[in-house]
PAZA-40611 format. One line per field, with one value per residue (C-alpha): residue number from 1; residue in one letter; x, y, z. Coordinates in pm, whole numbers, always signed. Each point is the difference from the previous one (the first is absolute). Example, Ala and Ser with C-alpha at 12.3 -4.5 7.8 and 13.67 -1.06 7.14 Angstrom:
% residues 2
k	(1_2)
r	(a_s)
u	(+1230_+137)
v	(-450_+344)
w	(+780_-66)
***
This chain:
% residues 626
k	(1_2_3_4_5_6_7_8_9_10_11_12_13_14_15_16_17_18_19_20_21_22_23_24_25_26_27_28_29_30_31_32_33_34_35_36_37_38_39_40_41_42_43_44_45_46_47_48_49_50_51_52_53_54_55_56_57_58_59_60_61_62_63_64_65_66_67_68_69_70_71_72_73_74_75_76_77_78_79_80_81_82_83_84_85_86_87_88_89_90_91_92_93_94_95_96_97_98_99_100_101_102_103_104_105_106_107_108_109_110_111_112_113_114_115_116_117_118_119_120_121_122_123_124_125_126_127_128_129_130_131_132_133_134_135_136_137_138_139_140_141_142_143_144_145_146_147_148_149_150_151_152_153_154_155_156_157_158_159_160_161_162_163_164_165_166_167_168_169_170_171_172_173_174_175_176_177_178_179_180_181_182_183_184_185_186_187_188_189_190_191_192_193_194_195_196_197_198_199_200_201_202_203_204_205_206_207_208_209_210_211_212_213_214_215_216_217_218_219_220_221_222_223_224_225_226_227_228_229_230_231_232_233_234_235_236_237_238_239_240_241_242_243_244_245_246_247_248_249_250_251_252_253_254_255_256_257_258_259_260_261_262_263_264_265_266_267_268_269_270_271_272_273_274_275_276_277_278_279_280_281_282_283_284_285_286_287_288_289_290_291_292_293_294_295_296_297_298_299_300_301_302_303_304_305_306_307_308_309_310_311_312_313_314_315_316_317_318_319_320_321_322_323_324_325_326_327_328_329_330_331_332_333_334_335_336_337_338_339_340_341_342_343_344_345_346_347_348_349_350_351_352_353_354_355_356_357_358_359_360_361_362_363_364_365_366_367_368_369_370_371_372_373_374_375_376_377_378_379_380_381_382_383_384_385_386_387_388_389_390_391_392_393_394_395_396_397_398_399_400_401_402_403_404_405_406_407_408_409_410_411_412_413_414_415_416_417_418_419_420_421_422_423_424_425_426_427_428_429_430_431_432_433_434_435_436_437_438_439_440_441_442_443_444_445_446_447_448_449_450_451_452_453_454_455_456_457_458_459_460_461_462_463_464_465_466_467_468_469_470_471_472_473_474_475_476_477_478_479_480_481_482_483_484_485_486_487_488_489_490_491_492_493_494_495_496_497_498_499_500_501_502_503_504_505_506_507_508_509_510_511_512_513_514_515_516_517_518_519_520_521_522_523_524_525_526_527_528_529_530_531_532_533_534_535_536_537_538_539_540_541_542_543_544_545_546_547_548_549_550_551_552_553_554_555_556_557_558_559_560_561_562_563_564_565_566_567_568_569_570_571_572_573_574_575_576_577_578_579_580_581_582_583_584_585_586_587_588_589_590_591_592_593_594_595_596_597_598_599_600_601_602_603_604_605_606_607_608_609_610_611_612_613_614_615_616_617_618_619_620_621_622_623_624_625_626)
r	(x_x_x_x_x_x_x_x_x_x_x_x_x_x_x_x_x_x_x_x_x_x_x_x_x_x_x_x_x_x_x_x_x_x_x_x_x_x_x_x_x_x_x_x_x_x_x_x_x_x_x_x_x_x_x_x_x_x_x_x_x_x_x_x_x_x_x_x_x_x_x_x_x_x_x_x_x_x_x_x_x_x_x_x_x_x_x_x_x_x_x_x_x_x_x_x_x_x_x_x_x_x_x_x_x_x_x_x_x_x_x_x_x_x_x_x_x_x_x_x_x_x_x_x_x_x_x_x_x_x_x_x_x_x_x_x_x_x_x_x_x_x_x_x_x_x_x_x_x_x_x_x_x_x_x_x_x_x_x_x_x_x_x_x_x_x_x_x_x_x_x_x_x_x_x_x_x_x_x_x_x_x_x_x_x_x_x_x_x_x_x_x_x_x_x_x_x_x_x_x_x_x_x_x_x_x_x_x_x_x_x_x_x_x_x_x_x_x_x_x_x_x_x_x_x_x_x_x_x_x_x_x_x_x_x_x_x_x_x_x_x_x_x_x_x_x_x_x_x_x_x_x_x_x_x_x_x_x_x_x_x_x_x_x_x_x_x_x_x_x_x_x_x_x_x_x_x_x_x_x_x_x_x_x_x_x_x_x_x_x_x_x_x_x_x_x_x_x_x_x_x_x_x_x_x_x_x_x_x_x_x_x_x_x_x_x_x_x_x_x_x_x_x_x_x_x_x_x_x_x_x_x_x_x_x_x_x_x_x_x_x_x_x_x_x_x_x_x_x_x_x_x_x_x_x_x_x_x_x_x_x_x_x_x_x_x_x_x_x_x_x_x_x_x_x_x_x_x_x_x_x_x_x_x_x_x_x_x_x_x_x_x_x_x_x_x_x_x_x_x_x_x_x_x_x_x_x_x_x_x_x_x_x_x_x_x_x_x_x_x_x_x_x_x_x_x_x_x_x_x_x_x_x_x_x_x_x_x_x_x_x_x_x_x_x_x_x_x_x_x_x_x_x_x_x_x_x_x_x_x_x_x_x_x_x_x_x_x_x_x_x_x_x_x_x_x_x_x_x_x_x_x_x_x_x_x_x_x_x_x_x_x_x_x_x_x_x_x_x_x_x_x_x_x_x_x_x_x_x_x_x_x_x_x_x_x_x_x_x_x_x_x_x_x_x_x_x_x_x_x_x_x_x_x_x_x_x_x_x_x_x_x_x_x_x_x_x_x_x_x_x_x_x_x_x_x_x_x_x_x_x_x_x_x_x_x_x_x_x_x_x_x_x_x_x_x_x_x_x_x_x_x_x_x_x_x_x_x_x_x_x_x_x_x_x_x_x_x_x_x_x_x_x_x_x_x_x_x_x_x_x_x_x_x_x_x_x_x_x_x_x_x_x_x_x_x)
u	(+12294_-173_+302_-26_-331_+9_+297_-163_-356_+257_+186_-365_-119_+300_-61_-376_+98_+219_-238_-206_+214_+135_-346_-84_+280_-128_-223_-396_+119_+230_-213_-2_+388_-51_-346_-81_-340_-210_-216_-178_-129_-303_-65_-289_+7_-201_-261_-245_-283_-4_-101_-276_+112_-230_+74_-290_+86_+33_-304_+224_+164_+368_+246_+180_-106_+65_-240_+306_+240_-242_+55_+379_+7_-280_+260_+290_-128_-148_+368_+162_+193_-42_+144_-251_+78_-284_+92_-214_+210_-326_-198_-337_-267_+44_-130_-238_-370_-14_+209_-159_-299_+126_+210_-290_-335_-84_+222_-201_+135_+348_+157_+76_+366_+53_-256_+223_+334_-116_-134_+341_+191_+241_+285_+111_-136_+108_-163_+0_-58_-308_-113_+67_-182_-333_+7_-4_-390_+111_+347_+32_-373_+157_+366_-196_-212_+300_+149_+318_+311_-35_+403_+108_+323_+20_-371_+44_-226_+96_+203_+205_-138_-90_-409_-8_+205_+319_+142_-150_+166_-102_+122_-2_+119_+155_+163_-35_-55_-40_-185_+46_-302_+79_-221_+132_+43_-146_-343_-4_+93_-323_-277_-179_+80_-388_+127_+355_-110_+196_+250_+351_+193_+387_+287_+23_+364_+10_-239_+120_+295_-177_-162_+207_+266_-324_-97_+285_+90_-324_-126_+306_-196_+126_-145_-65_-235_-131_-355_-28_-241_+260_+176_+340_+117_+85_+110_-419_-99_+319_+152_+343_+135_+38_-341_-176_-300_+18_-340_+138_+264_-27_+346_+130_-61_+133_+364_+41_-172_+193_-196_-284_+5_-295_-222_-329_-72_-394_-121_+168_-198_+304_+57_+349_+153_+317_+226_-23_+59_+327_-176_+311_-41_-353_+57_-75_+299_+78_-17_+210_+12_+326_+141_-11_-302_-224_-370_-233_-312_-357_-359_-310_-145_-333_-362_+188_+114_+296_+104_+378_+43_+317_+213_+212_+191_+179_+285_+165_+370_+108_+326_-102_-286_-217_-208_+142_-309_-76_-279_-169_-355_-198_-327_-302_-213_-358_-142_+112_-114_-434_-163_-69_-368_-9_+113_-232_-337_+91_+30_-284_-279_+235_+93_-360_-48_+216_-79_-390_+150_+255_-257_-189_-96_+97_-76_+94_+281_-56_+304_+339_+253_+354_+325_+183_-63_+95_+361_+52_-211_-332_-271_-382_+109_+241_-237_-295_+186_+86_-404_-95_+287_-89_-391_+92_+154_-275_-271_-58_-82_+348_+154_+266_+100_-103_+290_+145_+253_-15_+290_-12_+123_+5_-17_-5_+214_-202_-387_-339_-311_-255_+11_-318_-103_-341_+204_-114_+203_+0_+174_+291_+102_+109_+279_+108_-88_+150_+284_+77_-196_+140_-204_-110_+211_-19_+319_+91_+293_+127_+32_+347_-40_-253_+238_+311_-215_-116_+423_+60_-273_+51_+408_-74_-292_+112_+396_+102_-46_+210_-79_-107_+101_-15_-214_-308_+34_+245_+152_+318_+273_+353_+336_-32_-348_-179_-326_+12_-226_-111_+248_-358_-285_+183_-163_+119_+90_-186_+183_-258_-291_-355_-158_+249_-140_-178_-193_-235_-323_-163_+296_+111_+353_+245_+281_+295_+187_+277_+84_+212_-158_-35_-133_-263_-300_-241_-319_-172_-322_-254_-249_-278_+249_+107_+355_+199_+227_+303_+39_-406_-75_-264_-172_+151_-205_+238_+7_+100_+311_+153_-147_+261_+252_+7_+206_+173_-238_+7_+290_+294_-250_-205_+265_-247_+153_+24_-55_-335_-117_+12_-179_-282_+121_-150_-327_-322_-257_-9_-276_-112_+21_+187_+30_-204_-265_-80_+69_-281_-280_+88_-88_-335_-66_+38_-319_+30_+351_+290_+177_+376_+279_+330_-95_+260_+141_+361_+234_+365_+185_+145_-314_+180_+248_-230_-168_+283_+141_-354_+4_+401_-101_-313_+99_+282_-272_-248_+157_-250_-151_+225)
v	(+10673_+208_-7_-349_-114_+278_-180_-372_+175_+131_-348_-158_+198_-49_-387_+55_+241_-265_-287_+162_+121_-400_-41_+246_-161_-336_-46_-69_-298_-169_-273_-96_-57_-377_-21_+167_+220_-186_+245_-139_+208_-114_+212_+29_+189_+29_-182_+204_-78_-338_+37_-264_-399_+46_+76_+238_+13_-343_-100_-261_-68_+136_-174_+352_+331_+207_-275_-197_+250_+39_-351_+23_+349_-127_-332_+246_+218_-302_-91_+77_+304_+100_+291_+12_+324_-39_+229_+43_+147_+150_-67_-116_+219_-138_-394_-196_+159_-5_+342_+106_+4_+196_+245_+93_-151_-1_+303_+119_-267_-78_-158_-344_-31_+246_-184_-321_+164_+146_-345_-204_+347_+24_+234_+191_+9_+156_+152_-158_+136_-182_+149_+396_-179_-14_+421_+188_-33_-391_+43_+279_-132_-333_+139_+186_-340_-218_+51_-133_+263_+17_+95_+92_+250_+91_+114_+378_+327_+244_+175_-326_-32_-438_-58_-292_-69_-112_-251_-119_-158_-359_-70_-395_-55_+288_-32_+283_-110_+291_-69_+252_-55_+78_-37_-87_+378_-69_+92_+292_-181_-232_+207_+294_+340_-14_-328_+160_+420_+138_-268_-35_-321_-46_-199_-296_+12_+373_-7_-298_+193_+292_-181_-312_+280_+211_-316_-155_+363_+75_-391_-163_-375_-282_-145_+161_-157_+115_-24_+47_-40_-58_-263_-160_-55_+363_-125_+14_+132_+103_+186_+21_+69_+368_+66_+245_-48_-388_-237_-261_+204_-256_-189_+341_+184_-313_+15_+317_+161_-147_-83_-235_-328_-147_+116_-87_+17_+34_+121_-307_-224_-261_-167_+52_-190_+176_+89_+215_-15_-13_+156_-161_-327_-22_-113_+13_+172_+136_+400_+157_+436_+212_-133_-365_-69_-242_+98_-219_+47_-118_+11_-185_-174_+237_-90_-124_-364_-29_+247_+95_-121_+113_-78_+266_-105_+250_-5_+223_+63_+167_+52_+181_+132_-100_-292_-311_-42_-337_-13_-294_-5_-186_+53_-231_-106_+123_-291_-241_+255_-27_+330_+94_-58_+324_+195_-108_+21_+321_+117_-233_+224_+237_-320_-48_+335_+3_-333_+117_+267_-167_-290_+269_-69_+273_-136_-334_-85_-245_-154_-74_+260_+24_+166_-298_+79_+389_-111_-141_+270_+159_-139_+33_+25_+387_+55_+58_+238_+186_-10_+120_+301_+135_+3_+190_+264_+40_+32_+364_-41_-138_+344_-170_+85_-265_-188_-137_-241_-228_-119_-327_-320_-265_+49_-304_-253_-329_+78_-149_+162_-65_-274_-117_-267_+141_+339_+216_+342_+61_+271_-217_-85_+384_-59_-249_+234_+308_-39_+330_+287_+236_+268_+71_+290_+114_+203_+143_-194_+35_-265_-2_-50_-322_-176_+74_-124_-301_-77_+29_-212_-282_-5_-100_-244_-182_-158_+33_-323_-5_-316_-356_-119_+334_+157_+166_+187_+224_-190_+119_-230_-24_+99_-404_+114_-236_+98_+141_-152_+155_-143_+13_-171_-109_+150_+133_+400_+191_+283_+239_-47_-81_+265_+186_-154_+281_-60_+251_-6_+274_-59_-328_-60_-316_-89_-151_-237_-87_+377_+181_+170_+369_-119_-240_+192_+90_+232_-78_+176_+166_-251_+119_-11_+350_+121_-46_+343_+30_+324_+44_+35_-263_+3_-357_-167_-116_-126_+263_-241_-10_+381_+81_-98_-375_-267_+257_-29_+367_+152_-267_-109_+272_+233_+233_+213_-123_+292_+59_-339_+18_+329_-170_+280_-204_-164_+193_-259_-185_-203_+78_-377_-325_-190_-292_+167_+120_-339_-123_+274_-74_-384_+100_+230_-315_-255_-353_-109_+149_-157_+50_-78_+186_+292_-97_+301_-118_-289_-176_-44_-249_-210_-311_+92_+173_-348_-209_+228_+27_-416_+47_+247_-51_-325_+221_+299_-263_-338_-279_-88_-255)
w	(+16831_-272_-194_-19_-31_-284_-127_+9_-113_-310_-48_-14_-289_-173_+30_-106_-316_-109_+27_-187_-259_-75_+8_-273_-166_-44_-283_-13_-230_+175_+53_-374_+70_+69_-154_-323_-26_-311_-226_-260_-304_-232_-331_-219_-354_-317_+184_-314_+193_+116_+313_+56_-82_-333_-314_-111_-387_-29_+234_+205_+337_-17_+256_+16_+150_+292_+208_-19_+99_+296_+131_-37_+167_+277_+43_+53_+285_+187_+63_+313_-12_-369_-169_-296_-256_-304_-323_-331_-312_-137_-344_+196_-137_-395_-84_+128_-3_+384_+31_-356_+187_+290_-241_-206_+84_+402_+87_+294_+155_+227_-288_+22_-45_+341_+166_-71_+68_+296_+80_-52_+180_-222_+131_-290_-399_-327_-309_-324_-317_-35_+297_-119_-340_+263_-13_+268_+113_+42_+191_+171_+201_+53_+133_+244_+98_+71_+354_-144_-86_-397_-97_-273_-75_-382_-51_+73_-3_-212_+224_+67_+333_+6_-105_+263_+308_-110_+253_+344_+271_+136_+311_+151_+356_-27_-296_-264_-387_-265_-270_-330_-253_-370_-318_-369_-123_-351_+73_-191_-318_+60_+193_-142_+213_+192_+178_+177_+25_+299_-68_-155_-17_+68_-100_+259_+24_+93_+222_+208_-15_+185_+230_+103_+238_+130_+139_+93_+200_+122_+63_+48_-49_+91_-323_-361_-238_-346_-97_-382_-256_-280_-119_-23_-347_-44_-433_-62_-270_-137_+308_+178_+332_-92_-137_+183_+157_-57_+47_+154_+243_+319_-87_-85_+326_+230_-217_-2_+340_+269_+333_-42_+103_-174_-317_-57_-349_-237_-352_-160_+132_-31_+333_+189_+270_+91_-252_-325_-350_-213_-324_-147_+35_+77_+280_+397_+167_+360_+17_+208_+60_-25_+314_-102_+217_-135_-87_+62_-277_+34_-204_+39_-301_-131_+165_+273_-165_+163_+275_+192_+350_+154_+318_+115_+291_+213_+196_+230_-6_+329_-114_-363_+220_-320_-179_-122_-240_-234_-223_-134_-200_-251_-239_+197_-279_+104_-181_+267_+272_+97_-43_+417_+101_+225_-338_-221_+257_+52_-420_-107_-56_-145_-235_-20_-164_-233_-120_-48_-247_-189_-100_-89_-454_-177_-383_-178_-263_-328_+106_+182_-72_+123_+31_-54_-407_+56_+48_-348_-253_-14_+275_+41_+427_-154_-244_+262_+209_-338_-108_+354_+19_-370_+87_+330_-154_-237_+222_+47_+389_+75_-75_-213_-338_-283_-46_-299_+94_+347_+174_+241_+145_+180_+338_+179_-151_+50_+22_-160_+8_+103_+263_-27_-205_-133_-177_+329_+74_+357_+199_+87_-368_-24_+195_-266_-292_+128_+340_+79_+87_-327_-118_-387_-143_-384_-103_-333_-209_-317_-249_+34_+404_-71_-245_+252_+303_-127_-112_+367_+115_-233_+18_+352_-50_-329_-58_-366_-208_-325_-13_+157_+307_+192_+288_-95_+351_+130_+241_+278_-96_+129_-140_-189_-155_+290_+115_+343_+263_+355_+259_+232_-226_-294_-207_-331_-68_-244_-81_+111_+214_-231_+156_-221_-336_-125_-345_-184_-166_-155_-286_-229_-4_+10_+213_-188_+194_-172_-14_+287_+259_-105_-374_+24_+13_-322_+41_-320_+67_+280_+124_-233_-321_-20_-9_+333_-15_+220_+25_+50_+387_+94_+386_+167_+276_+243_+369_+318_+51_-371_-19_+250_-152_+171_-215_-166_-339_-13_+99_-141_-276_-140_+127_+168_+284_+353_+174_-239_+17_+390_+13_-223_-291_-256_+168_-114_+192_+299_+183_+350_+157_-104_-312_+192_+106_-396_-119_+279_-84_-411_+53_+242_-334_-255_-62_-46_-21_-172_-242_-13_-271_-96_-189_-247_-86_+63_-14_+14_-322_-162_+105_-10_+251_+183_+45_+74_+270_+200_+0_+156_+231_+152_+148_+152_+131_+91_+110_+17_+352_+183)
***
């Protein structure tokens, strides 16, 4: 009897084991065999500060912001069952005066760009590099603030151990999504050393290539996404497929990193929808990684215009014993969306605060100036910057050496100043004067180097004219000699960004246009009539982010050595805060209004065609309203 009750007792737990183990077999996911699991991705990037549905530079209501985003995230969630993932490619902290103020101004405060991403719950962000351009007091508070993983792979300590996390895992009903952050690696090329110490950037392609199998190994997701603040025409600015360390390395890591199933892309504040870019033909084009799998690539318009909402659908194969996944997503134009009521009640007095200080009066201007007249020769809207920089550096209290020569441009490409109608400065029209938060350098150059950087600023800025009937403006035309447009805005290509026209002052010189780039330039004289020298080293005032070697002016045009120029070899001076702030305190300084004109010390030659190709081109910059 024992024997067989042992026997039965024996037979059950056999039966039991192998329940069990069919059981263990059959997978969590088998019910998205018949119906698929939905997860639906929304992305911010380069929202630069637009964070309230107001405009605070241009006192007026803006119809984009994150207050929008908040009713289109709020609108998700309320649905039954939804799978919500919200990503941010980074560049926040640079902009509009509402994170100015938090970056430099009210600092004993939560800052307000964690308060509103911990607000929305966003569950993973990236750095951008106008984030690292904050310094460290600014980000490495705020990273701490957000309760949001902050991922980002290629931005290593010195011992090559990652400076932030570099992946996280999301994980909806069940499902497991890894998310790798990356940054564009140029920031060392742009940012002086004090904004990145402790930090080292890496190729994007190598280190997706490092990271993609410790994931897939140690993770094994059931989704991989990118999250990069870089863009997707890897050609920009000259570059290739095998250039090292490439700015816009998004397109890049997706062919040649095999894995991911979606990208989402920032820095070039372009707008993507799905596919990539056939540098080519200039075209959109589907991008697909080493094993033939297509990519699917996508970037939010900057200050949150228009943003990515994507539909993955999942599937589960019970044969393949994996996902049968589809993809499907589109850029919602914010403008159409209201900013959310519960958002903005909760920011307003923050809004309120801001507001207070940037219609704060700083000074008054004689009259209208704008940058719309630096594109085509010598402008009063320049010339200020260039009167402000060279009286910096002389004032003993600055620390800066006296500088002879001052290089800058235009920053923002369309901006008038003031806004008001009475000639009143307030704190707002800064942002218009100056956009970026650059510091004031002075570095020795030689004669030699001044000459050879202005040939490389204006071969970019100015086409040659040998005679009528040409572009004034350096243009990107096709193989036909067409003038390229953007595919997105339609909008024509200059070949170099304006915030790349550098002009000088402190010298008098002419630009000859119908000469080829490399020989147009002619330094008859010093400002004050004595003998320009070019073998005579002469103290240049110069902006943190040309200083370091951003653009190029130094190292491909005045030939100065990388490696030097990134080390600040040459840089004798350097100002303790931003460009804007000194530009603020030097109109609070000035009484009664200041009047502004070019200063006159250079201009384009021939005259005559210098004339005739401003009245074919500015049409072209500057179309007429519709």
């Amino acid at each position: 009897m024992r024997k067989t009750n042992a026997g039965r007792i024996a037979l059950a737990a056999v039966l039991v084991l192998a329940a069990l183990s069919a059981l263990g077999c059959a997978s969590p996911y088998a019910k998205y065999a018949e119906t698929p699991l939905n997860i639906t991705f929304i992305e911010t990037t380069d929202v630069h500060g637009a964070i309230f549905p107001y405009n605070f530079i241009k006192a007026a209501e803006m119809k984009n912001s994150l207050a929008q985003v908040a009713t289109l995230v709020a609108a998700e969630r309320a649905k039954e069952g939804s799978n919500l993932v919200l990503l941010d490619a980074g560049d926040t902290l640079q902009g509009q005066p509402t994170v100015y103020y938090s970056n430099f101004v009210k600092t004993g405060s939560t800052h307000v760009w964690s308060e509103a991403a911990n607000y929305l719950g966003y569950d993973a962000l990236t750095v951008g590099n106008h984030d690292i351009e904050a310094g460290h007091p600014v980000y490495d508070k705020l990273y701490k603030e957000i309760k949001s993983p902050v991922v980002c792979a290629n931005i290593v300590k010195e011992d090559g151990t990652p400076y932030f996390t570099p992946y996280t895992v999301i994980k909806r009903e069940g499902v497991k999504i890894a998310v790798l952050g990356m940054i564009t690696p140029k920031i060392a090329d742009w940012l002086p050393p004090q904004f990145w110490t402790g930090m080292q950037f890496v190729d994007m392609v190598e280190t997706a290539k490092k990271w993609v199998p410790i994931i897939q190994e140690k993770e094994k997701p059931d989704v991989l996404i990118g999250l990069f603040h870089s863009g997707v025409d890897y050609s920009y600015g000259g570059a290739t497929k095998d250039t090292v360390m490439n700015e816009n390395g998004s397109q890049l890591v997706a062919e040649q990193v095999p894995g991911f199933d979606m990208v989402f892309v920032g820095h070039d504040h372009m707008g993507w929808d799905g596919q990539g870019w056939n540098v080519a033909t200039k075209q959109k084009m589907e991008v697909k990684d080493p094993s033939g799998k297509t990519v699917y690539i996508y970037g939010a318009l900057d200050a949150a215009r228009k943003v990515p909402m994507v539909n993955l659908s999942l599937t589960w194969d019970p044969k393949a014993k994996g996902w049968i996944k589809k993809i499907e997503g589109k850029l919602v134009d914010m403008a159409t969306v209201p900013a959310d009521p519960a958002f903005t009640a909760k920011f307003q007095p923050a809004a309120d605060e801001v507001k207070a200080w940037v219609d704060r009066p700083v000074g008054k201007l004689a009259a209208k100036i704008t940058t719309r007249d630096s594109m085509f020769g010598d402008s009063a809207f320049v010339d200020l910057i260039h009167r402000i920089q060279l009286e910096l550096s002389a004032d003993p209290a600055m620390g800066l050496k006296k500088a002879d020569v001052s290089f800058a441009a235009p920053l923002t490409f369309d901006a008038t100043i003031p806004g008001s109608a009475d000639g009143t400065m307030y704190v707002r029209d800064m942002f218009n004067l100056y956009q970026y938060e650059n510091f004031l350098y002075t570095m020795d150059m030689t004669g030699k180097q001044i000459k050879d950087f202005l040939e490389y600023s204006y071969k970019s800025w100015f086409d040659t004219m040998p005679n009528e009937g040409n572009h004034l403006i350096a243009f990107q035309k096709d193989k036909d000699g067409k003038l390229i447009t953007d595919a997105r805005s339609g909008a024509y290509q200059t070949a170099t960004r304006s915030y790349n026209y550098d002009s000088a002052a402190g010298i008098n010189y002419t630009v000859d246009i119908s000469k080829p780039a490399g020989s147009r330039i002619a330094i008859s004289s010093m400002a004050d009539g004595s003998a320009f020298d070019p073998a005579k080293t002469y103290v240049v005032a110069i902006n943190s982010y040309r200083g370091q070697g951003g653009g190029g002016h130094l190292t491909t045009g005045a030939g100065l050595d990388k490696t030097a120029v990134q080390k600040l070899k040459f840089v004798n001076g350097a100002t303790t805060k931003d460009l804007r702030f000194y530009l603020l305190t030097w109109f609070e300084k000035q009484k009664g209004a200041v009047t502004v004109a070019p200063i006159g010390n250079w201009k384009l030659v021939p005259e005559d065609l210098a004339a005739q190709g401003k009245a074919t081109d500015y049409p072209i910059l500057y179309p007429p309203a519709k």
